[in-house]
Structures are given as structure tokens and as C-alpha cells.
N, C-alpha and C positions, 0 to 999 in steps of 0.2 A: 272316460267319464266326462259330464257334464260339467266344469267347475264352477260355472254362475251359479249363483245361490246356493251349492251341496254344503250341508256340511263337511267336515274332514273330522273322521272319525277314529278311522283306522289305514292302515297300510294295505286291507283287504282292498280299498274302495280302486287304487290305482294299477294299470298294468305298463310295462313298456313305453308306449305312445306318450301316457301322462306324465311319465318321468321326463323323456323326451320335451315333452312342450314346456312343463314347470323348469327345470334345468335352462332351455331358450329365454324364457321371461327373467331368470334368474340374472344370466349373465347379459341382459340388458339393463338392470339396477346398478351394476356396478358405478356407476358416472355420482349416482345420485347416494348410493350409500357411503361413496367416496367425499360429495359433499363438493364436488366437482361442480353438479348440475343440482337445478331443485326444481321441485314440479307441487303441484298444487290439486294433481288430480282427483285427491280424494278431501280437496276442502268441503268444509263442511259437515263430513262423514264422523262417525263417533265409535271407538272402541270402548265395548265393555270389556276390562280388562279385571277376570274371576281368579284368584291366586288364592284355594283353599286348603294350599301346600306351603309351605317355603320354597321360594326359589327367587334368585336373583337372577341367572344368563338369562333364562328362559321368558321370565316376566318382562324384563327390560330389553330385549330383542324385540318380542312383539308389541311393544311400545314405540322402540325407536323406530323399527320399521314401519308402521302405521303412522309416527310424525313426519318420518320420510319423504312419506306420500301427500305429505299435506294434511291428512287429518288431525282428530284431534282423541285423549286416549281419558277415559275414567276408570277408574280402579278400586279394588278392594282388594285386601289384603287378609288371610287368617281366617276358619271360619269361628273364633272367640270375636270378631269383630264386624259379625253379619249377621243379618236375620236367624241363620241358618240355626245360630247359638239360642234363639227364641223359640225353637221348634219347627220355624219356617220349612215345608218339602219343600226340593226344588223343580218341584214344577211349579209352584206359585213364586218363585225366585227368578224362573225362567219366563214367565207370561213378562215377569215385574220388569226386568233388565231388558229383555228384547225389545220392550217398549222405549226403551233411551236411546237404545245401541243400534247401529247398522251393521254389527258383525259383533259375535263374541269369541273370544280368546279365552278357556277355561282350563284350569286345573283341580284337581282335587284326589284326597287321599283314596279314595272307595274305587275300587274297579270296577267300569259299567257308569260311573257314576255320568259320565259327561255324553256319554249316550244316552241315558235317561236324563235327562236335562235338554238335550238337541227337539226331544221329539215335545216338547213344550213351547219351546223358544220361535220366536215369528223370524227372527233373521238368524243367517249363519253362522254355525259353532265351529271353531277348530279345535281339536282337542292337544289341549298344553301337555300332556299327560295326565292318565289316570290310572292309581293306583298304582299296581305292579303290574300292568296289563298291558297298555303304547303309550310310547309318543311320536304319532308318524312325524310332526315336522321335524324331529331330531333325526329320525333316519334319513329322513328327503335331505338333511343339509351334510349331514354325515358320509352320505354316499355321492353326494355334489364334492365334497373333499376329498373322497375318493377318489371321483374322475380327475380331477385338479391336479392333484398330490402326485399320480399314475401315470398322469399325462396321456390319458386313454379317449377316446370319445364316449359315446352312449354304449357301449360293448364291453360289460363286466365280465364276458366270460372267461374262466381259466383262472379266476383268482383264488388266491392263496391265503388264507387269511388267519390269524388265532382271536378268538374274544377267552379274556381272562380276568375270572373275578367271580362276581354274585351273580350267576349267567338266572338264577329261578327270579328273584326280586327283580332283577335291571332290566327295567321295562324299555330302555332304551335298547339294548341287543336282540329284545322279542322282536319290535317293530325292523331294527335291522335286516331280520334273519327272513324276516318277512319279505322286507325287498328284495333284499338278494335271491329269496325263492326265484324271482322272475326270470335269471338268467340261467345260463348254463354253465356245468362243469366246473361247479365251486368247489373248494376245499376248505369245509371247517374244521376248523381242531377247535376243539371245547373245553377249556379250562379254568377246573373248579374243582372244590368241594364234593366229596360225592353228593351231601347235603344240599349242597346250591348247585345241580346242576341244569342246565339247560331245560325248559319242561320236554316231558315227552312229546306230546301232541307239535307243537313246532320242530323234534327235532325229527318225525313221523315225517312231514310235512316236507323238511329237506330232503330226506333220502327217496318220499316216491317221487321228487323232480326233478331226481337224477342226481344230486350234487352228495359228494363224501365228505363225510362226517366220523370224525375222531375225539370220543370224548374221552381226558385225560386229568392224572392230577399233577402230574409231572412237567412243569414251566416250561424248563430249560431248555431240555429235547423237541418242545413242541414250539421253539419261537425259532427253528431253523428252518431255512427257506423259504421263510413268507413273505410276500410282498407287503403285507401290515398285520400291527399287533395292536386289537382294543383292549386298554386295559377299562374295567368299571370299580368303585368302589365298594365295599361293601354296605347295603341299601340299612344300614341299622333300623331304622323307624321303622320297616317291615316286620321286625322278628316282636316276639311278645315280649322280650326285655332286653336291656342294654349287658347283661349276663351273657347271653345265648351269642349277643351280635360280637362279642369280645374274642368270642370263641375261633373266629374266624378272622379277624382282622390281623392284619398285616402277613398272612399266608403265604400272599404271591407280590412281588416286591418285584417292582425294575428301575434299574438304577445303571449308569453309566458301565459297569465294569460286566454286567449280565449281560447287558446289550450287546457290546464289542464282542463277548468271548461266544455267544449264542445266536446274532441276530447277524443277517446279511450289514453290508456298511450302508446299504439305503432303503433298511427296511423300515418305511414308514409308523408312526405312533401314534396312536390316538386314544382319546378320551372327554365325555360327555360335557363331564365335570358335573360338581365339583369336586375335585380328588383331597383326596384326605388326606392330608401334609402333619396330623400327628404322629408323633413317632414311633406309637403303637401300632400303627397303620402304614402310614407313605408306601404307597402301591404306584407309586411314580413319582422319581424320586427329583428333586430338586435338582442335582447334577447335571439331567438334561438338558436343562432349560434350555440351550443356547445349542444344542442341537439340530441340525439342518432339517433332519426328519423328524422331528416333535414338532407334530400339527394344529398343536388342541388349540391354538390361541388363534391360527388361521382357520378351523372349525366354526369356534364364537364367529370372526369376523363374516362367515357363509351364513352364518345362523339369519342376520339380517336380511342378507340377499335374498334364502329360500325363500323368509315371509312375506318379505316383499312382492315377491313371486304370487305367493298364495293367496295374499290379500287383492291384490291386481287380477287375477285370473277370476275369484269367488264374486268378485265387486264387478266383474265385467270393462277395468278401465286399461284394459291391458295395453291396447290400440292407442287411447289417446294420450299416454304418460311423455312422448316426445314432444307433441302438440301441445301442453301445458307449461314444457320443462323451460328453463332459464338457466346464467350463468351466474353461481356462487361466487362473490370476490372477497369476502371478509378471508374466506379459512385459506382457496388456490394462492393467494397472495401473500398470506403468513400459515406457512408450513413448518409446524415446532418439531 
């Protein structure tokens, strides 16, 4: 693909090459997300930053990343606290904001919603997530942790994997599964609910392209022998009451003593976040924290890098970010 000016909409829009090239830009922000180096490439530049969800990693990644770069970021929060709450459509939302913003960053509950919103919008949309539908930059950085974590280059084939939890609401394991369509010789184990399982048409989509797929409700047995285990939480806000989402919470549990008696000694962990640390819930248990293979917090720290990536590639300043860059001496020189 194109990445100057495309939107990013979906996980469909990328194959191989682009993972490839965003991955390259990625692991050249490191200096600057590290606060190493600062660059100024995108002074001037303006994120419209649209959060018509809750979410904290996600908003404040494409925030920090976008300061990163030098720009600068405006936001809204909630849609009780937007036009939208007036009646406002968002195509007159999107004519509105494109006119401030040189890039927007959108979230929103409605599936579809930030695709109908793109084709209104004068500058480029990435979509934060929408609905229970994607969020490509969470796979683009998920699967950058991937490669990291694996110690692999661009060559995911032959992996191992379990995703476990709300596989139908967690819109972050659609767009996963999506990527990982591109390679070969996968192995998904699918665990869930028979109620939450995987949609059909995505897991259609894995088996004609080659890769085996085992859907399961049984944990235990299916966290042996994989190279990594995604847990997700359960998506509550999806179901039609807090009743129905209770029904299911806390199901699938991993916790120190599962892991050891079930899981290789380096089989890597991951998770989106944010994980639900209630105790009716805790589907990844606090015990791990200090675990060599629980990723999730080196995940977040990628999360920045992808965007940075994305914004860089979308804005066309990919080339000149060394040419801009300088040395940070407040933070290299007091390291807390």
C-alpha cells in the first residue's frame, strides 16, 4: 500500500511488504520514544485526537507518539461531551475536525463507524478501534512484540499460538488474526466460550490460508506447547447487560501455578489490556507480574513506536526524522 495520506482502516488494507516497511520505521523511533533523541519533524502538525470510547493506553499512545514527533495533539473525550450528543452525523463531525487536524486518530463504539467517518474527513483517519470490529494499530504493535519477544525476523511462519477469552467481541484478536492470515503454517487454538467464540467468517478465512485452527473450551490442555498465550478480557460494554457479561467473567484465569504446571518455561504472555484485576474476573493474574515472559507492559511501550511509525509513513516525514532529530539531555542524564 500507499501510506501517504491512506487512511488505516483495517488490517485488510496491509500485506507482508507493509508490515515489513512499518516494522523498519518502527525500530528507528526507538532513540526518540526512548527520549534519547528529539526531532521536531512534525512541528507544527495537529492531531485530532476522537475518543468516543473510554480508553486510556490507546488514546495516550497516539498522543505521545504524535508529541514525539514534534506535533502537537487536540482531543475529545466521550461522545456525552461532543456534538455528536446534539445529533450532530459524523460526516458533519468529520468535514468539522478535518478542517483543524492534519491527521485524525478515532475511536468509537459503532462498528463501521470510523470508516464512515474517513470518507467525509479531508486528512487521514487511523482507526483507534471500532466497535467490536478492528483495531489494526493494536495488531501492527502486537505482532511487532511478537517478532521481539520470539527473537524472529519478519518470518512468522510455524507459530504456535493460543488467544483466550471473548475471541467474538475482542476486536483486538480479529485484527490479529487478520495479520497473521498473511503468513504461513499457523497454529491457532481458540479459547472460549462456545458463546464467544471466534466469528465464523475470520476463522473461514484462516483455514483457506492454510493455517490450523482448533477451537476449544478447555485452557489447560490448549496452553501446551505454544510459543505464546493471548489472554483478552471479557468485552462487557458489548453484551446488552452487565447480567449476561457476569455470566462469563472470570472463566479462563492464568495465574502463576497454571502457567508452570501447563505452559513451556518461555512461553511468552500477552494481553491488550486493559485486564480486569477484579476478583470476579482476574484473567491474568497479578502473580505474574515479575515474570520474564509477561509482555504486556513491553506491548504498551511498542504501542508508541508502531504509531510513530504510522504517523511518519501517513505524513510522508519518514526520511527527514534524522535530519530534524537532536540530543535530549534533561531525561539521558537523570535516569530514575
Amino acid at each position: 500500500m500507499n501510506f501517504l495520506g491512506s487512511h488505516i482502516l483495517s488490517i485488510n488494507q496491509f500485506d507482508t511488504q507493509d508490515v515489513e516497511a512499518l516494522f523498519s520505521v518502527a525500530d528507528q523511533m526507538k532513540p526518540y520514544a526512548h527520549r534519547e533523541l528529539k526531532t521536531r519533524v512534525l512541528e507544527g502538525a495537529i492531531l485530532g485526537s476522537l475518543f468516543f470510547e473510554p480508553s486510556t493506553r490507546t488514546r495516550i499512545s497516539f498522543g505521545c507518539a504524535f508529541n514525539l514527533l514534534g506535533g502537537q495533539v487536540r482531543e475529545t473525550t466521550g461522545i456525552k461531551t461532543s456534538a455528536l450528543a446534539k445529533g450532530e452525523s459524523l460526516y458533519d463531525t468529520a468535514r468539522v475536525i478535518s478542517g483543524y487536524s492534519d491527521i485524525i486518530a478515532m475511536r468509537h463504539p459503532m462498528d463501521g463507524s470510523v470508516d464512515e467517518f474517513s470518507k467525509a474527513s479531508r486528512v487521514p483517519v487511523i482507526n483507534a478501534g471500532d466497535g467490536s470490529a478492528e483495531h489494526p494499530s493494536q495488531a501492527l504493535l502486537d505482532l511487532y512484540t511478537i517478532k521481539k519477544e520470539l527473537n524472529i525476523n519478519n518470518d512468522f511462519d510455524g507459530l504456535n499460538i493460543a488467544l483466550v477469552g471473548d475471541l467474538k467481541y475482542g476486536r483486538t484478536v480479529h485484527s490479529l488474526c487478520k495479520l497473521l492470515k498473511l503468513y504461513k503454517n499457523i497454529s491457532f487454538t481458540l479459547v472460549s466460550p462456545n458463546e464467544l467464540k471466534m466469528p465464523k467468517e475470520i476463522v473461514d478465512d484462516l483455514l483457506a490460508a492454510g493455517h490450523r485452527v482448533n477451537e476449544t473450551e478447555d485452557m489447560e490442555t490448549a496452553l501446551h506447547d505454544k510459543h505464546l498465550v493471548y489472554l483478552t478480557r471479557i468485552q462487557e460494554e458489548r453484551f446488552s447487560s452487565q447480567e449476561e457479561a457476569n455470566i462469563y467473567r472470570g472463566r479462563f484465569r492464568l495465574n502463576q501455578s497454571i502457567y508452570t504446571a501447563h505452559c513451556q518455561p518461555n512461553t511468552v504472555i500477552m494481553h491488550p489490556l486493559p485486564r480486569d484485576s477484579r476478583a470476579e474476573a482476574n484473567e491474568l493474574d497479578s502473580d505474574l507480574n515479575q515474570h520474564p515472559s509477561l509482555a504486556i507492559f513491553r506491548q504498551t511501550d511498542n504501542g508508541v513506536l508502531i504509531r510513530m511509525a504510522l504517523f511518519a509513513l501517513t505524513l510522508g516525514v519518514e526520511k527527514d526524522i534524522e535530519r530534524t532529530s537532536s540530543k535530549v539531555g534533561w531525561y539521558t542524564d537523570r535516569r530514575f
